[in-house]
C-alpha positions, 0 to 999 in steps of 0.5 A: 129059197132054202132047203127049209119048209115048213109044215102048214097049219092043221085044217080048221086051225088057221088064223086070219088077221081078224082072228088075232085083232079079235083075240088082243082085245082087251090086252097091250098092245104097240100101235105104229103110226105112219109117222113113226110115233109108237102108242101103247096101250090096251086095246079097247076096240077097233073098227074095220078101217082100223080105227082104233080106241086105246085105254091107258096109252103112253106116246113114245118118240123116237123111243122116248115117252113124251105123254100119257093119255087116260084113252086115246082114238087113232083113225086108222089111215094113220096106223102102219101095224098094231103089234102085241107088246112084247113079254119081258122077264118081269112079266112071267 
């Protein structure tokens, strides 16, 4: 380890991960298959298997958009991890 640390979280401020699913409701997100391919999309709702409703989601392959779907459902034994989707410059 480092001689680094690093303070933890006041009390009564941590997150648990259903704390974050909850709040990127509604926002962009990247969900990652198991297979590799990226979906992208607003996160409708999501379940606690981790199924997961997506409204204007775009199919990426290999980094390459290959469709676009009005809403897609994905079973969550597929997804390997729902990430909110980065800001670019454009987005300020």
């Amino acid at each position: 380890m480092s001689g680094t640390t690093t303070a933890a979280p006041p009390v009564g401020s941590a997150k648990t991960p259903a704390d974050f699913l909850k709040s990127i409701r509604g926002r962009p997100v990247v969900v990652k298959l198991n297979s590799g391919v990226d979906y992208r999309g607003i996160l409708a709702c999501l379940d606690g298997y981790m199924n997961i409703a997506m409204e204007q989601t775009e199919e990426y392959v290999n980094g390459q958009l290959k469709n676009k779907y009005g809403d897609a459902f994905i079973r969550g034994n597929n997804v390997l991890y729902i990430s909110t989707t980065k800001r670019t410059l454009g987005d300020q």
